[in-house]
N, CA, C and O atoms as CSV, one atom per row, in Angstrom:
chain,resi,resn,atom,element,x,y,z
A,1,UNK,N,N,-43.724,9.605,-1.577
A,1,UNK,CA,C,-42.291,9.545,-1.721
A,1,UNK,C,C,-41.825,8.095,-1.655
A,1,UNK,O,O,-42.529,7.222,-1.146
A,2,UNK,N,N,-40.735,7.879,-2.130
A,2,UNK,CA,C,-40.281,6.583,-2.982
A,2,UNK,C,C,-39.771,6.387,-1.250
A,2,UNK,O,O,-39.927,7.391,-0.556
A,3,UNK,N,N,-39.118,5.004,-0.496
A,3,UNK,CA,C,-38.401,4.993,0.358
A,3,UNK,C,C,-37.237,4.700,-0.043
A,3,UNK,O,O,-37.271,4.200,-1.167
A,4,UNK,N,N,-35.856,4.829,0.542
A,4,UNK,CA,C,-35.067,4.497,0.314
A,4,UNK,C,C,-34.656,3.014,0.706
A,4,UNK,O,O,-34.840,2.298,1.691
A,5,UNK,N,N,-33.890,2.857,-0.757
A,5,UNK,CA,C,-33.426,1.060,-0.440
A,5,UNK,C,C,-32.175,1.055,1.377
A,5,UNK,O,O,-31.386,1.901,1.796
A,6,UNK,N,N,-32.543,-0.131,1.862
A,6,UNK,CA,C,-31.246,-0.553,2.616
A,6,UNK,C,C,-30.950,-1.692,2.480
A,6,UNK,O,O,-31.581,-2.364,1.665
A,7,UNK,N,N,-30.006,-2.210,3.156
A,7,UNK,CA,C,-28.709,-3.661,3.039
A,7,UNK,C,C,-27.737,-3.110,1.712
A,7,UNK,O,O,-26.994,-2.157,1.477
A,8,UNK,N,N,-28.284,-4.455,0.944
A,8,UNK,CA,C,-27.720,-4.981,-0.147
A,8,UNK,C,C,-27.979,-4.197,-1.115
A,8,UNK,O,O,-27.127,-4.090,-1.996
A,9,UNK,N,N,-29.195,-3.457,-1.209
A,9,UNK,CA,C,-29.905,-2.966,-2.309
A,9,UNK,C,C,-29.469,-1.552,-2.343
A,9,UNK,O,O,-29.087,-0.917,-3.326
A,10,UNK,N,N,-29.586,-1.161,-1.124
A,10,UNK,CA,C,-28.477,0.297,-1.618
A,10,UNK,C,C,-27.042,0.658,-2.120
A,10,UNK,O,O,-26.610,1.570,-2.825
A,11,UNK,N,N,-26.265,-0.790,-1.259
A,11,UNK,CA,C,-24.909,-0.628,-1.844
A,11,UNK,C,C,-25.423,-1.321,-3.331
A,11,UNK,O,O,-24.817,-0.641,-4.159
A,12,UNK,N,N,-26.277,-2.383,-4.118
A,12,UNK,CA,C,-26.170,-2.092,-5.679
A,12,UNK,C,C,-26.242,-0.506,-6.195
A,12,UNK,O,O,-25.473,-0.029,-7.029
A,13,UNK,N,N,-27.326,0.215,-5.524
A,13,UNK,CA,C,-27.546,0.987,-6.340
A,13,UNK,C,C,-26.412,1.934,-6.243
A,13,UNK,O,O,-26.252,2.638,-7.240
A,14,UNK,N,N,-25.561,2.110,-5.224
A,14,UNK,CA,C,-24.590,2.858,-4.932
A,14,UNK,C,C,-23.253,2.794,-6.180
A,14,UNK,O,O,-22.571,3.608,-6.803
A,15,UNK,N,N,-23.392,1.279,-6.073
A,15,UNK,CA,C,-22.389,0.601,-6.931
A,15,UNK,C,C,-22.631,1.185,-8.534
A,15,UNK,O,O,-21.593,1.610,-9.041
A,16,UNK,N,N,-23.735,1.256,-9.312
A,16,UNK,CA,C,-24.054,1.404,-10.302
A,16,UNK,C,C,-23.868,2.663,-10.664
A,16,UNK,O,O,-23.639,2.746,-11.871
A,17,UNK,N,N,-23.874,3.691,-10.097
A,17,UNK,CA,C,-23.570,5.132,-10.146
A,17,UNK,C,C,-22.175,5.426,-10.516
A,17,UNK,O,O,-21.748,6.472,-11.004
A,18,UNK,N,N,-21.399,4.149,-10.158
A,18,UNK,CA,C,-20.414,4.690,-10.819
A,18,UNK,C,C,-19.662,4.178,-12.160
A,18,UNK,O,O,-19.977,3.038,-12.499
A,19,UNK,N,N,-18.852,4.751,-12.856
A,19,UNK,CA,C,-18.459,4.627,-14.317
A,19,UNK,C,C,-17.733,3.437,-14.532
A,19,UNK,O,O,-16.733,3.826,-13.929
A,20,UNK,N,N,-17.467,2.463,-14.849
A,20,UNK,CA,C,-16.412,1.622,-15.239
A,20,UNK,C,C,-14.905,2.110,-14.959
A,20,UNK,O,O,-14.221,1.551,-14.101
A,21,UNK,N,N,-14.521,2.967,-15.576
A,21,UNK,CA,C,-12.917,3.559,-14.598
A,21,UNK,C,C,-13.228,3.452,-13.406
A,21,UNK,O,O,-12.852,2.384,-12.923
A,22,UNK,N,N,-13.772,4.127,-12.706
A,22,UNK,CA,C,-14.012,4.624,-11.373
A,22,UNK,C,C,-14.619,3.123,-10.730
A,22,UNK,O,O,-14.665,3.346,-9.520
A,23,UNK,N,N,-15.014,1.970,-10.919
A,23,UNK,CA,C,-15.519,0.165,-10.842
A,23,UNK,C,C,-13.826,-0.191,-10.988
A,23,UNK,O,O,-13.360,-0.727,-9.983
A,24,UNK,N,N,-13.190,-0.035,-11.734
A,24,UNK,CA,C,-12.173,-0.948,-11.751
A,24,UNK,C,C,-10.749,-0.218,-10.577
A,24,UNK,O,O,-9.970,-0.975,-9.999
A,25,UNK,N,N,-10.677,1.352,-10.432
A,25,UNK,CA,C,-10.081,1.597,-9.583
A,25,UNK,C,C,-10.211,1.311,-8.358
A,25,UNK,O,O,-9.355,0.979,-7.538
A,26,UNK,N,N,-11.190,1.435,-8.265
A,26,UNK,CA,C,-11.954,0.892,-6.634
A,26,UNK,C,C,-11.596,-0.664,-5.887
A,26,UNK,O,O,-11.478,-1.074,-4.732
A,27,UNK,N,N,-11.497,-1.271,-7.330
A,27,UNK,CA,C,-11.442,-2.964,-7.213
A,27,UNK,C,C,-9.798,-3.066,-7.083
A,27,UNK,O,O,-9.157,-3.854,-6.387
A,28,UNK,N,N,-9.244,-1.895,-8.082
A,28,UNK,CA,C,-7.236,-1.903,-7.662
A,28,UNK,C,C,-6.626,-1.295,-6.647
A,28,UNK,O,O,-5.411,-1.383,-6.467
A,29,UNK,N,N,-7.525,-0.538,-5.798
A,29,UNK,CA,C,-6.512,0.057,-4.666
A,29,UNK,C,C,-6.186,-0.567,-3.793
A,29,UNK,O,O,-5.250,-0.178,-3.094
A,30,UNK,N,N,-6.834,-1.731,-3.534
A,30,UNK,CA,C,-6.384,-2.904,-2.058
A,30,UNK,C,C,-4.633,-2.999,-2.612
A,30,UNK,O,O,-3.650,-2.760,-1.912
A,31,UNK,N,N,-4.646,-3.498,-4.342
A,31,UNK,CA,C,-3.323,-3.973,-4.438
A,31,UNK,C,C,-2.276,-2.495,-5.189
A,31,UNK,O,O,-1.228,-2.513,-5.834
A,32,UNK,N,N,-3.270,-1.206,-4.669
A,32,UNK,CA,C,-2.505,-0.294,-5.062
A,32,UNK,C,C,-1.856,0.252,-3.788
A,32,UNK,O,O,-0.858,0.971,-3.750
A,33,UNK,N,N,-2.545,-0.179,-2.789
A,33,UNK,CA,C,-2.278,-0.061,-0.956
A,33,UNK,C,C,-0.906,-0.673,-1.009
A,33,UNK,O,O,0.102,-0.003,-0.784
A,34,UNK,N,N,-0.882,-1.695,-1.248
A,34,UNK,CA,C,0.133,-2.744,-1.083
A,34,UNK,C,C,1.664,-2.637,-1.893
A,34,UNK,O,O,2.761,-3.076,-1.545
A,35,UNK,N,N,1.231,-1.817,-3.197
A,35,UNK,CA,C,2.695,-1.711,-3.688
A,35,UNK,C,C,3.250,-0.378,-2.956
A,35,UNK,O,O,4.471,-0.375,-2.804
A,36,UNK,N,N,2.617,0.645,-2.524
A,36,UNK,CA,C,3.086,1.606,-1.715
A,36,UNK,C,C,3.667,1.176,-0.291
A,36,UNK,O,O,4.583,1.749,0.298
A,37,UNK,N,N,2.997,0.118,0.123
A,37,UNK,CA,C,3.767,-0.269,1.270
A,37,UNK,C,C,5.343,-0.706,0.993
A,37,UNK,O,O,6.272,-0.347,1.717
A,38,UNK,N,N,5.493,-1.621,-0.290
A,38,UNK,CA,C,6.559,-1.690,-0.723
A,38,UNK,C,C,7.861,-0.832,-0.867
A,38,UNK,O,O,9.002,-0.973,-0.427
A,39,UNK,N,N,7.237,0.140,-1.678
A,39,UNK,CA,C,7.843,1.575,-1.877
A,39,UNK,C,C,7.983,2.095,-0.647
A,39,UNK,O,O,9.080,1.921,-0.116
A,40,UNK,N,N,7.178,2.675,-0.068
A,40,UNK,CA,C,7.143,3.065,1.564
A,40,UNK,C,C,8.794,2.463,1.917
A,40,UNK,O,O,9.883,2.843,1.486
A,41,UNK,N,N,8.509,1.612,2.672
A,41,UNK,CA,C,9.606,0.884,3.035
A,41,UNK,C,C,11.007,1.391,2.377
A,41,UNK,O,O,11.797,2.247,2.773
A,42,UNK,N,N,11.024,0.668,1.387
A,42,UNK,CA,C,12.315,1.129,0.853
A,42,UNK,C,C,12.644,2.482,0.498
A,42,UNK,O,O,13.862,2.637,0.414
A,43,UNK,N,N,11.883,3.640,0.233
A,43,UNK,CA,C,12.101,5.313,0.578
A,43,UNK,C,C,12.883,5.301,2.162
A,43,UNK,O,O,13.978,5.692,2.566
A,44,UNK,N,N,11.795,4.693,2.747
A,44,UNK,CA,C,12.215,5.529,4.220
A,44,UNK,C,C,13.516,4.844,5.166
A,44,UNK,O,O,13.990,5.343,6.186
A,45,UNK,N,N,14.075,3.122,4.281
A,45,UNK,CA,C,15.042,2.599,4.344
A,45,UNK,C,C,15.983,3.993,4.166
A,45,UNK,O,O,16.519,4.677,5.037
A,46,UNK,N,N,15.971,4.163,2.521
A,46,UNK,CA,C,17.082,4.769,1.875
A,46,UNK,C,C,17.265,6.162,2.855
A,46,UNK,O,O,18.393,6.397,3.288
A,47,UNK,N,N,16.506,6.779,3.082
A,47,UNK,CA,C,16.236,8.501,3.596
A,47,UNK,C,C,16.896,8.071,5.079
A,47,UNK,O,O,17.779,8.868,5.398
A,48,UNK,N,N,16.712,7.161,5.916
A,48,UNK,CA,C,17.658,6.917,7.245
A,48,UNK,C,C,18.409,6.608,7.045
A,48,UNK,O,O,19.183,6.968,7.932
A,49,UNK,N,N,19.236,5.662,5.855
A,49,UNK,CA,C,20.345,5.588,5.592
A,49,UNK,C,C,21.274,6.959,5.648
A,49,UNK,O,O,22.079,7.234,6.538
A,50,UNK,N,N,20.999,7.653,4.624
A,50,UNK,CA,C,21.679,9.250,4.026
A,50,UNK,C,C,21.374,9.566,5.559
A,50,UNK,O,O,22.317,9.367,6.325
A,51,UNK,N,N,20.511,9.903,5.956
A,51,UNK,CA,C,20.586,10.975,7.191
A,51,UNK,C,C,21.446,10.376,8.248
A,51,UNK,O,O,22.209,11.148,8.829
A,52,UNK,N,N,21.441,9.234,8.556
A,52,UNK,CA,C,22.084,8.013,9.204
A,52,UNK,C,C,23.954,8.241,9.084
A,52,UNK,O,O,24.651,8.349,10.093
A,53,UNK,N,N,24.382,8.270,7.996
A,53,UNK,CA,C,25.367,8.479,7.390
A,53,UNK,C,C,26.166,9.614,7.492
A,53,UNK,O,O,27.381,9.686,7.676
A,54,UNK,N,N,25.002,10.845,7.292
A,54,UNK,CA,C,25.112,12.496,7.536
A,54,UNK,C,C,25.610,12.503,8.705
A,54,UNK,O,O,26.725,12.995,8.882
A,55,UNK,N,N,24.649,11.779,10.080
A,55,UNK,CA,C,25.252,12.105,11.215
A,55,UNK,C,C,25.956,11.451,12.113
A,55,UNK,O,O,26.402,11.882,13.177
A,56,UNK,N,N,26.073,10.071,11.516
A,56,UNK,CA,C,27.251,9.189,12.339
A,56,UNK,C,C,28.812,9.731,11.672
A,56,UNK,O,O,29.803,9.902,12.381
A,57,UNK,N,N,28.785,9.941,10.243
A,57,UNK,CA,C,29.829,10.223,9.217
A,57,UNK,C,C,30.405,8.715,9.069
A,57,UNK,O,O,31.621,8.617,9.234
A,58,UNK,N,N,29.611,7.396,8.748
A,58,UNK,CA,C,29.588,6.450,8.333
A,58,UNK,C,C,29.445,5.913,6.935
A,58,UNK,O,O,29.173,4.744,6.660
A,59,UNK,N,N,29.606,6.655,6.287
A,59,UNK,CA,C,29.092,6.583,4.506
A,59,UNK,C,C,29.895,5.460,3.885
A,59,UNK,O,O,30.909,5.161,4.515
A,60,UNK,N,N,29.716,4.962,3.078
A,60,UNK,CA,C,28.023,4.620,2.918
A,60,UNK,C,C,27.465,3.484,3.484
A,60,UNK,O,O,26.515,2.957,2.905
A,61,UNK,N,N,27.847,3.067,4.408
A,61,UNK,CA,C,27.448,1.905,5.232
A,61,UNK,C,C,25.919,1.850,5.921
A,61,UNK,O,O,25.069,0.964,6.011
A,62,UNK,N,N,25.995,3.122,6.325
A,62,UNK,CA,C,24.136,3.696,6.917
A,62,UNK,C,C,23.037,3.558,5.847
A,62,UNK,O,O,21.845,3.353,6.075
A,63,UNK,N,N,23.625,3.704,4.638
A,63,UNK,CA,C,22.649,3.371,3.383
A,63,UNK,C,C,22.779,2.275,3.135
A,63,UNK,O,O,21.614,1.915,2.970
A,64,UNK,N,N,23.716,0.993,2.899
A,64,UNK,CA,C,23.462,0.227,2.425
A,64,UNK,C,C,22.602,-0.705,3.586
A,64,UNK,O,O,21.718,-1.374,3.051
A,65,UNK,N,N,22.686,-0.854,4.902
A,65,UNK,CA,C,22.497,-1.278,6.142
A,65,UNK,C,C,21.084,-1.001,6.114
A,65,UNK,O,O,20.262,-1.910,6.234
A,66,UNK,N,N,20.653,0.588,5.914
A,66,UNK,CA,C,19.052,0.755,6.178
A,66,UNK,C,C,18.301,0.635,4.595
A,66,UNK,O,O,17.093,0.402,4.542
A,67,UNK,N,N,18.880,0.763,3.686
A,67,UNK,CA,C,18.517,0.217,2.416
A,67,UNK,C,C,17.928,-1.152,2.541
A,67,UNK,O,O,16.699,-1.205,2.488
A,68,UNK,N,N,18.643,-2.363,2.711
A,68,UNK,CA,C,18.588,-3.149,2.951
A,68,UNK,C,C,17.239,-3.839,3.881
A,68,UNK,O,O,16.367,-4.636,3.536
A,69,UNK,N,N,17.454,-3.272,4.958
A,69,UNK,CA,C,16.528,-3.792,6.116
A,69,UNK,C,C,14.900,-2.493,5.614
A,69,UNK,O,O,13.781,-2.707,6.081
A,70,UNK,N,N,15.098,-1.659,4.948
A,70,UNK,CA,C,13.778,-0.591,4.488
A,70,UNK,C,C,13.494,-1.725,2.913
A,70,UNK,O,O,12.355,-2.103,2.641
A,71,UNK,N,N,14.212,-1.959,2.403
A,71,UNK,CA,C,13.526,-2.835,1.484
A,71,UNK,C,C,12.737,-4.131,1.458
A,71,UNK,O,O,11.804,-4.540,0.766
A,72,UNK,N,N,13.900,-4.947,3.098
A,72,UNK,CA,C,12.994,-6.559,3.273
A,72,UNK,C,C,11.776,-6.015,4.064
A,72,UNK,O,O,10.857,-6.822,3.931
A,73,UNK,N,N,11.445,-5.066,4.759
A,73,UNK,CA,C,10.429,-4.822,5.141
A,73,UNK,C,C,9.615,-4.193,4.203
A,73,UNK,O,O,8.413,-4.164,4.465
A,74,UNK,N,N,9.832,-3.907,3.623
A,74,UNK,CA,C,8.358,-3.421,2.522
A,74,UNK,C,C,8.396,-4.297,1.561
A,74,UNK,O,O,7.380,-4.118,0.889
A,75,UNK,N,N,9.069,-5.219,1.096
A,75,UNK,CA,C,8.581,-6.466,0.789
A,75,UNK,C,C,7.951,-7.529,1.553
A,75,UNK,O,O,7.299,-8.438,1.039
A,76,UNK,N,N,8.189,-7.373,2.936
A,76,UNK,CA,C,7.432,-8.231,3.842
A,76,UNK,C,C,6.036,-7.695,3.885
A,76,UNK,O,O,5.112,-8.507,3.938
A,77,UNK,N,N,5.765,-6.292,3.865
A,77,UNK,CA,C,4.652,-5.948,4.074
A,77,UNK,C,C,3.974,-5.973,2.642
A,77,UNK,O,O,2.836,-6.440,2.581
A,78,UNK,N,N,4.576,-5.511,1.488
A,78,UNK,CA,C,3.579,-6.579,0.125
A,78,UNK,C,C,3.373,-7.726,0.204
A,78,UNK,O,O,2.308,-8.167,-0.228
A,79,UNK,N,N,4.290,-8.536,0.756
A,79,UNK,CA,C,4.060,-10.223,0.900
A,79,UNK,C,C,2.508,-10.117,1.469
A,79,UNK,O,O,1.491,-10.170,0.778
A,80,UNK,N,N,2.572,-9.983,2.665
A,80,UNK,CA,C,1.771,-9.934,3.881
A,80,UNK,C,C,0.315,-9.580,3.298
A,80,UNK,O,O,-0.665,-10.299,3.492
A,81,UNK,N,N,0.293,-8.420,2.581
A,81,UNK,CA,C,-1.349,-7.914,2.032
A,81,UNK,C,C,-1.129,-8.253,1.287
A,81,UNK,O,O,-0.982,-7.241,0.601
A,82,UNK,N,N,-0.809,-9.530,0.325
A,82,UNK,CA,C,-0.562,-9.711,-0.957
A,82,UNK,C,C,-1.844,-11.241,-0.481
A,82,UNK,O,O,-2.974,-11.475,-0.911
A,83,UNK,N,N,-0.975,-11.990,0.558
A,83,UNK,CA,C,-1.466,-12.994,1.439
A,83,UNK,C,C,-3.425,-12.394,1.936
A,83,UNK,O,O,-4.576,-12.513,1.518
A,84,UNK,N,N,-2.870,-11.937,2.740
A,84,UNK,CA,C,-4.393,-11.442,3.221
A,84,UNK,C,C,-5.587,-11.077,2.157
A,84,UNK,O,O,-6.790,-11.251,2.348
A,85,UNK,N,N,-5.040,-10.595,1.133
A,85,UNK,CA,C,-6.472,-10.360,0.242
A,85,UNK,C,C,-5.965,-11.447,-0.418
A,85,UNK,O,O,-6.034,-11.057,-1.583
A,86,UNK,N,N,-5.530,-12.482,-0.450
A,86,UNK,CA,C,-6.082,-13.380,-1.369
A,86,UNK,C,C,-6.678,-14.376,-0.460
A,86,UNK,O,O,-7.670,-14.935,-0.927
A,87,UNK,N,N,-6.402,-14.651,0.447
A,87,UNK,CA,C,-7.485,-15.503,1.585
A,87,UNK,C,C,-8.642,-14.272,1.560
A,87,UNK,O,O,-9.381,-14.882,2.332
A,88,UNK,N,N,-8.988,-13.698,1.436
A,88,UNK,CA,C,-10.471,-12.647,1.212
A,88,UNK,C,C,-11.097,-13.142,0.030
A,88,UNK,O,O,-12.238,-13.525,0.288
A,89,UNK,N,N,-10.820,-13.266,-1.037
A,89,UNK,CA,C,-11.073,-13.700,-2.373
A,89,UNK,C,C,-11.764,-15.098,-2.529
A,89,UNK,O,O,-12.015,-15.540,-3.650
């Protein structure tokens, strides 16, 4: 019986098994992580706003207020892993 490769040599062979789509998705989800953080943010800005609004009866001030502060934070957090994987690179 053949032994099996370890280190380096198994993750090639690991690597090779898979298709070119499935090579290049793999290589985009760090910066597919990162635009969801974006999004993230600004959803869950907007959604405390409205609910925010619903139950103070502040409209629309709770949305524009958590809009606001849900958007610079999920742009801070794309900034941020935008930064970090490119010092990886």
């Amino acid at each position: 019986m053949a032994e099996e490769p370890r280190g380096p040599e198994k993750k090639e062979q690991q690597g090779s098994e898979l298709g070119t789509p499935a090579r290049h998705m793999q290589e985009a989800m760090p910066y597919i992580s990162a635009v969801w953080k974006m999004v993230g943010g600004a959803v869950v800005g907007v959604l405390g706003g409205l609910l925010m609004d619903r139950w103070l009866g502040t409209k629309p001030w709770g949305l524009v207020g958590l809009s606001v502060v849900g958007i610079s934070v999920g742009f801070y957090g794309f900034l941020h892993e935008m930064a970090r994987l490119g010092k990886k690179k």
